[in-house]
C-alpha positions as CSV (number, residue, x, y, z in Angstrom):
1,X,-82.8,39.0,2.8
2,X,-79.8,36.8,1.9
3,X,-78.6,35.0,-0.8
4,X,-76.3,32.1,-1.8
5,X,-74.6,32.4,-5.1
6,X,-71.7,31.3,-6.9
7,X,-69.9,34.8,-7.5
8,X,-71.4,38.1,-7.0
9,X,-74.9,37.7,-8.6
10,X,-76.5,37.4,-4.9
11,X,-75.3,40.4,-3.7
12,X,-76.2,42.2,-6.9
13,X,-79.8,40.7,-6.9
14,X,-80.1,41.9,-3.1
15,X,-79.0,45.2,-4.1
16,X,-81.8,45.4,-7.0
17,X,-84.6,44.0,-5.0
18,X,-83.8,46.7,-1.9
19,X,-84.5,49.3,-4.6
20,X,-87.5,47.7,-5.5
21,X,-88.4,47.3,-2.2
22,X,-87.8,51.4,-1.6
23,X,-90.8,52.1,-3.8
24,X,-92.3,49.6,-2.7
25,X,-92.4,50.6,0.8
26,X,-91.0,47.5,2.1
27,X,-89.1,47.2,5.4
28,X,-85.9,45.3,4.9
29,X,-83.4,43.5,7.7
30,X,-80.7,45.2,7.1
31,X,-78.4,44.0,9.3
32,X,-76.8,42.2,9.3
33,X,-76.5,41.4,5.6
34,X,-76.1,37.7,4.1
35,X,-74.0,37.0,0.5
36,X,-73.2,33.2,1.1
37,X,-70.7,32.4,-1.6
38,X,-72.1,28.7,-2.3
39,X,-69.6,27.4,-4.4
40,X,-66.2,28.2,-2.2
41,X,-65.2,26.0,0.3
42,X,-66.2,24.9,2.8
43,X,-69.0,22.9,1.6
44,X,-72.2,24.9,2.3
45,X,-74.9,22.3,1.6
46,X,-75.3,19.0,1.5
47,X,-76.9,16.5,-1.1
48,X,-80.3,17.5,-0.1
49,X,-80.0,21.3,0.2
50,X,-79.6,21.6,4.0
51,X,-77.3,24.6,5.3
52,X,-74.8,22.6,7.1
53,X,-72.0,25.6,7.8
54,X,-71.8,26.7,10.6
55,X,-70.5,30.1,10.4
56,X,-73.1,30.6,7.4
57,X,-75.4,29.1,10.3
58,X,-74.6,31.7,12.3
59,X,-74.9,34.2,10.1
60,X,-78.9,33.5,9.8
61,X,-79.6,33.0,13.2
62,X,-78.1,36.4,14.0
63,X,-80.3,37.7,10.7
64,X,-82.9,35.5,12.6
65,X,-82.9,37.8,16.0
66,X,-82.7,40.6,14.1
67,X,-86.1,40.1,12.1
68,X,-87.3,38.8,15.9
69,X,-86.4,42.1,17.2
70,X,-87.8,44.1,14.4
71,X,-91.5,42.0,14.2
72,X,-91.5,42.8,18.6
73,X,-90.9,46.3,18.0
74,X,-93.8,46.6,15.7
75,X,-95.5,45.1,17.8
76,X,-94.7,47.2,20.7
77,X,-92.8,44.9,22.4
78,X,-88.9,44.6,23.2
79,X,-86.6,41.4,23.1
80,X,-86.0,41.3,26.8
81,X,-90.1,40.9,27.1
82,X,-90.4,37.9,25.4
């Protein structure tokens, strides 16, 4: 889960939805964790909603392995075997 926000409504919405997801039974990514301030430099986004950041890049692609991982290890499988 991530968010982008302008203050600290992302983080508090994350924060709700994990205790949704809790009775829900949903399995969660939960590290690492994403808040993306959006309005604070530098510039997040360009005019047509692409990320361009690249330590906010970086940020999802490690999120990005981490869901990887977790998907492979339900499925029996381990990183290294793909």
């Amino acid at each position: 889960m991530l968010s982008a926000s302008g203050s600290t409504g992302g983080s508090r919405s994350q924060y709700h939805i994990r205790q949704v997801g809790v009775f829900l039974d949903i399995h969660f990514i939960n590290k690492p964790e994403v808040f993306t301030k959006a309005h604070l430099p530098p510039k997040k986004f360009d005019a047509d909603g692409n990320l361009i950041d690249s330590e906010t890049k970086e940020q999802v692609r490690k999120m990005l392995l981490s869901l990887q991982a977790f998907a492979l290890r339900l499925q029996g499988k381990s990183a290294d075997s793909v």
